[in-house]
C-alpha positions in Angstrom: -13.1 -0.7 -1.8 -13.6 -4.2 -1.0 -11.2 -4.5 2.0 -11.9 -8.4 2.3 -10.5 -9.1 -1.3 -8.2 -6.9 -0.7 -6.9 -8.7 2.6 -7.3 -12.2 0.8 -5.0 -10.6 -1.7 -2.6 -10.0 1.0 -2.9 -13.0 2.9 -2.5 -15.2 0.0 0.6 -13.5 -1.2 2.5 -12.3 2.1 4.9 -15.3 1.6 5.1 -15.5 -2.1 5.3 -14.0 -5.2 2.5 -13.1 -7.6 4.1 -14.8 -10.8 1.7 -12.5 -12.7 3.6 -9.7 -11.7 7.1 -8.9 -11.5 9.4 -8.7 -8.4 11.6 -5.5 -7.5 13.0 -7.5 -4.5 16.3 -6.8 -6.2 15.2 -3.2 -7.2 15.2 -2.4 -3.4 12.4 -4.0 -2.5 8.9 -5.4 -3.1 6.9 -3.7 -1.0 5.2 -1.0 -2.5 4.4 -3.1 -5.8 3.0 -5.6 -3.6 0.4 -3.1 -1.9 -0.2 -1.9 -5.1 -1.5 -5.4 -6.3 -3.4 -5.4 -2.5 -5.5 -2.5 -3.6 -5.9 -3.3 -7.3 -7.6 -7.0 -6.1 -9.8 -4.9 -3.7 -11.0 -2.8 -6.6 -9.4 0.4 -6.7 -8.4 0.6 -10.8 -5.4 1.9 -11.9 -5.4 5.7 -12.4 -3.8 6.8 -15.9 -5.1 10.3 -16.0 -3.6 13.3 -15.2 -0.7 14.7 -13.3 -0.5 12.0 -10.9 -0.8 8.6 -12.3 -0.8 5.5 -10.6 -0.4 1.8 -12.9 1.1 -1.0 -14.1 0.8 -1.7 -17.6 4.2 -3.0 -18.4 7.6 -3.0 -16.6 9.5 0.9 -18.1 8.9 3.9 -16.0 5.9 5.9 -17.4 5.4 9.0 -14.9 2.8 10.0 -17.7 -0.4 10.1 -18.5 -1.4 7.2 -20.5 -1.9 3.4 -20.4 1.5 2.3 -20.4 4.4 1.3 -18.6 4.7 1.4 -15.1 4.5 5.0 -12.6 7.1 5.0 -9.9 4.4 5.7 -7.5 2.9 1.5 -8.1 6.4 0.3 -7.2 8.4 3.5 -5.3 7.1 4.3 -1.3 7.6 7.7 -1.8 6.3 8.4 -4.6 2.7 6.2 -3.6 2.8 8.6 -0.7 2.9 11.6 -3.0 0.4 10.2 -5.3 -1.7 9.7 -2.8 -1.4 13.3 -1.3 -1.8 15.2 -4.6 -4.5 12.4 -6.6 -7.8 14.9 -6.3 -9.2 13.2 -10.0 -10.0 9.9 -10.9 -8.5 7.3 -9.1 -7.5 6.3 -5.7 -8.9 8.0 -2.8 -7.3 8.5 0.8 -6.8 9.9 3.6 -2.3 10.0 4.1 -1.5 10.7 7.5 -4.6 9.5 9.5 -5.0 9.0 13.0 -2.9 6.4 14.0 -5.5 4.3 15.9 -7.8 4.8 12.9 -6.9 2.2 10.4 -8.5 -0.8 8.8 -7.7 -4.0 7.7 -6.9 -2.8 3.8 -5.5 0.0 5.0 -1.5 0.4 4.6 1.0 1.5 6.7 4.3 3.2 5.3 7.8 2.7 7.1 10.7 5.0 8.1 12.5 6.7 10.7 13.1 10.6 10.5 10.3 11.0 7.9 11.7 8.6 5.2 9.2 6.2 4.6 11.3 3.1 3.1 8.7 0.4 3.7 4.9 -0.5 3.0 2.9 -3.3 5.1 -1.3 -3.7 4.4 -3.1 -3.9 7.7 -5.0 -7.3 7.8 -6.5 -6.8 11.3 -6.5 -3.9 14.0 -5.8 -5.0 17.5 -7.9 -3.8 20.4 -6.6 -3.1 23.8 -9.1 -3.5 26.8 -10.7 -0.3 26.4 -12.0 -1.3 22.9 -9.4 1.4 21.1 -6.7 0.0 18.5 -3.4 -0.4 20.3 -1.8 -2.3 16.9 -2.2 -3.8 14.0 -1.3 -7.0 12.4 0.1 -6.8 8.8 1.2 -8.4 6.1 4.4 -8.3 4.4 5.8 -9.4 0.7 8.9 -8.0 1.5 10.0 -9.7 4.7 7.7 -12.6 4.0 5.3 -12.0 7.1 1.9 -13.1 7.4 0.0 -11.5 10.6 2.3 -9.7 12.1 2.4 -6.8 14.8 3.3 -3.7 13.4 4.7 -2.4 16.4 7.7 -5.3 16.4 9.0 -3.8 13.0 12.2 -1.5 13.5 10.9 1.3 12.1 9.9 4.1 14.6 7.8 6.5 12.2 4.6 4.6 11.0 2.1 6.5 8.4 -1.1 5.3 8.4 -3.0 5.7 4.8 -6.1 5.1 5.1 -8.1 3.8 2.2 -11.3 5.4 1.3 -11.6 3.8 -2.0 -11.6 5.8 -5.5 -13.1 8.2 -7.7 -14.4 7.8 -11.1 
């Protein structure tokens, strides 16, 4: 996983839209397609095998196996998180739910209070407190537009770190 290219990714569209790619702004958000595109520039390819699919080849749902359309899990929070749980094949690789204070900049961070993720931000840099251990991070966001910016000033009280450990072929 090529975290810089993936963090150029982000940087370069955290206040824009990718007019290669459609927008679900409308469709409750962008978020989650956005962080898709993240980790597709850093190199993780799009996974259209098997029970849990993960890609974008055209805008209709496609939950199956196969390259076409579009699985909810590219452009849905919830159901990333889930594919990224249960993906043991070909495809992404991650760890959902690591420590906190573990993540790096390529990483993402999912959204929510009461355990309902709603939102996706990428982590573009941790922030070290004095001791040397991370005490935030600063993320980008195609939703709300934000370039570099704490994580810990979002309104969301539940953050889920996923960390990225790149993918399997």
């Amino acid at each position: 996983y090529d975290r810089e290219a993936a963090v150029a990714y982000a940087d370069a569209y955290a206040g824009s839209r990718n007019p290669e790619w459609p927008d679900y702004t409308r469709s409750g958000g962008n978020c989650q397609n956005y962080a898709s595109q993240v980790l597709l520039a850093g190199g993780v390819p799009m996974d259209p095998y098997g029970g849990a699919v993960w890609k974008w080849y055209g805008d209709s749902v496609s939950n199956t196996a196969g390259s076409y359309g579009r699985s909810s899990s590219w452009s849905g929070v919830k159901q990333f998180i889930e594919y990224a749980r249960s993906n043991t094949g070909y495809g992404l690789a991650t760890v959902v739910d690591a420590p906190y204070q573990s993540g790096e900049a390529g990483d993402l961070l999912h959204m929510g209070s009461s355990g309902d993720m709603r939102h996706t931000v990428v982590i573009v840099e941790p922030i070290a407190g004095e001791d040397g251990a991370t005490v935030d991070y600063l993320v980008d966001s195609n939703t709300g537009n934000l370039r570099h910016y704490p994580a810990s000033l979002y309104g969301y009280p539940d953050q889920l770190l996923v960390h990225i450990a790149g993918w399997n072929a």
